[in-house]
C-alpha positions in Angstrom: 169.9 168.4 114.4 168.5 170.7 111.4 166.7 167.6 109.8 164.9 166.8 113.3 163.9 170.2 113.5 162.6 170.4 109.7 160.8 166.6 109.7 157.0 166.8 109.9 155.2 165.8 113.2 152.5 164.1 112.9 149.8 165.2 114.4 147.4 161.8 114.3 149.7 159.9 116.1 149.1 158.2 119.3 150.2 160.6 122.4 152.0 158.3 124.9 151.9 159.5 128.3 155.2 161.0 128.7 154.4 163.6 126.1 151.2 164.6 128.0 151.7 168.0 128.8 151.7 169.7 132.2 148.6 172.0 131.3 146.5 168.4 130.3 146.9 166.9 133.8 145.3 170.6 135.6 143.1 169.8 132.7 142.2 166.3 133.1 141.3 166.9 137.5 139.5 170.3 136.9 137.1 168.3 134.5 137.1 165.5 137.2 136.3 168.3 139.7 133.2 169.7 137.7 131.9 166.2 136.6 131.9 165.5 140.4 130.4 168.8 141.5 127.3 168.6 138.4 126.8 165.0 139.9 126.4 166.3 143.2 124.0 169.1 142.2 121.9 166.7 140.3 121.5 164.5 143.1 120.6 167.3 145.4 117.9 168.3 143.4 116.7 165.1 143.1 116.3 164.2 146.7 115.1 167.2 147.8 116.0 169.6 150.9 113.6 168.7 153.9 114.4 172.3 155.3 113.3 173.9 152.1 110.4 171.9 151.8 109.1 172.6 155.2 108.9 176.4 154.0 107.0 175.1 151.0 104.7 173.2 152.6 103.6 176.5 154.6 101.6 177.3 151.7 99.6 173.9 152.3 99.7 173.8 156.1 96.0 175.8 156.3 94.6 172.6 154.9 96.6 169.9 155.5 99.0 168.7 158.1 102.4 166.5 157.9 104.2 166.1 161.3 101.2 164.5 163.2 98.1 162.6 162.2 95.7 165.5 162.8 93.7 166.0 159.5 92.5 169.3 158.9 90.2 170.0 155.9 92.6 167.7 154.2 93.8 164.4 155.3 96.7 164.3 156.9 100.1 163.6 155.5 102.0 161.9 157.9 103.5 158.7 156.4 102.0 159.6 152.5 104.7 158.6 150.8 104.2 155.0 150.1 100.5 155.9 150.9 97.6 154.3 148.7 95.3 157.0 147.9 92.3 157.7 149.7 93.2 155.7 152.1 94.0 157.5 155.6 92.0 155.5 158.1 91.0 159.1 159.8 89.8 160.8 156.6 87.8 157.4 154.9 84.7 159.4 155.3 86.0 163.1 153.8 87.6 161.8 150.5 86.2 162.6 146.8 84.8 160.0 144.9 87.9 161.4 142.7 90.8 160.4 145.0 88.9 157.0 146.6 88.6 156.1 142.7 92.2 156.6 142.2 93.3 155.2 145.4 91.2 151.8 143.8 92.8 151.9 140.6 96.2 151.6 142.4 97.7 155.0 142.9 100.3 154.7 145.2 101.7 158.2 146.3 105.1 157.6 145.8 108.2 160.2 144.7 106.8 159.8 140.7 102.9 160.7 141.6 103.3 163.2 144.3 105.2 165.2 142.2 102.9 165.1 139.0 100.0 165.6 142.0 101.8 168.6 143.1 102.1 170.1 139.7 98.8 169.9 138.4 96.3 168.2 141.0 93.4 168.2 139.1 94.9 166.3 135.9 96.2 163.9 138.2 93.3 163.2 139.7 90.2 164.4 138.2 87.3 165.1 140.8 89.4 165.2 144.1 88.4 168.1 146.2 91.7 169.7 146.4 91.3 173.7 145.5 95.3 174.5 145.7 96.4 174.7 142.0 99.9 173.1 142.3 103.3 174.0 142.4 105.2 174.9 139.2 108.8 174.9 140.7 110.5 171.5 139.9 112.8 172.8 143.0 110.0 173.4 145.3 108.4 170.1 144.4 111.1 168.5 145.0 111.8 169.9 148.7 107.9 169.3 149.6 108.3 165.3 148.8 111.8 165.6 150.6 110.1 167.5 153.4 107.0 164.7 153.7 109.3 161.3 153.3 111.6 163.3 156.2 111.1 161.7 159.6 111.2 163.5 162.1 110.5 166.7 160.3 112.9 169.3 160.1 
């Protein structure tokens, strides 16, 4: 008994899982737990919150609108997400040579472009008429693209 108490243990060998202790398996699903719950907030972020957005979009609602087709001193932006641009029927005549330029070249307003456009309008596309500076919140960008691909609207 004195020599197996005395005898190095090797601390390089392989753990087998009947010497896993009781604190590694608490371990093992509260790390399951958090990987789960960081996945879940990523992807939250990522698609948006249509509720949220719809607050967000109250800063843009004097110009533009999104639940009906009614344009306003901007086009509407029912149905923009998939959207060439420069391209609502209604609007054809109000664009800037900016935005019917861009619209030509092939910008399609989808999750990628809307949110650079949001951000900083006038690098995105340079000329359009558009006098709103952007929105610097990653959050609130992502809300306002949830908001407009939402249908109905929240």
């Amino acid at each position: 008994m004195m020599q197996r108490l005395l005898r190095p243990r090797s601390y390089f060998a392989p753990c087998r899982p009947s010497q896993s202790s009781p604190g590694s398996a608490m371990f093992r699903a509260v790390s399951s737990a958090s990987l789960l719950l960081l996945v879940a907030t990523v992807g939250a972020h990522a698609g948006g919150d249509p509720a949220l957005g719809k607050k967000v979009f109250n800063r843009c609602i004097a110009c533009h609108e999104a639940a009906t087709d009614r344009d306003k001193v901007g086009p509407h932006l029912m149905g923009v997400v998939g959207r060439t641009a420069g391209t609502a029927e209604s609007f054809l005549g109000h664009y800037s040579e900016g935005m019917k330029s861009a619209g030509a070249a092939g910008l399609v307003w989808d999750e990628a472009n809307l949110a650079e456009y949001l951000r900083a309008p006038k690098l995105k596309v340079p000329g359009n008429k558009m006098a709103f500076g952007g929105l610097s919140n990653d959050d609130d960008i992502a809300n306002v693209i949830a908001y407009l691909k939402a249908d109905p609207k929240p």
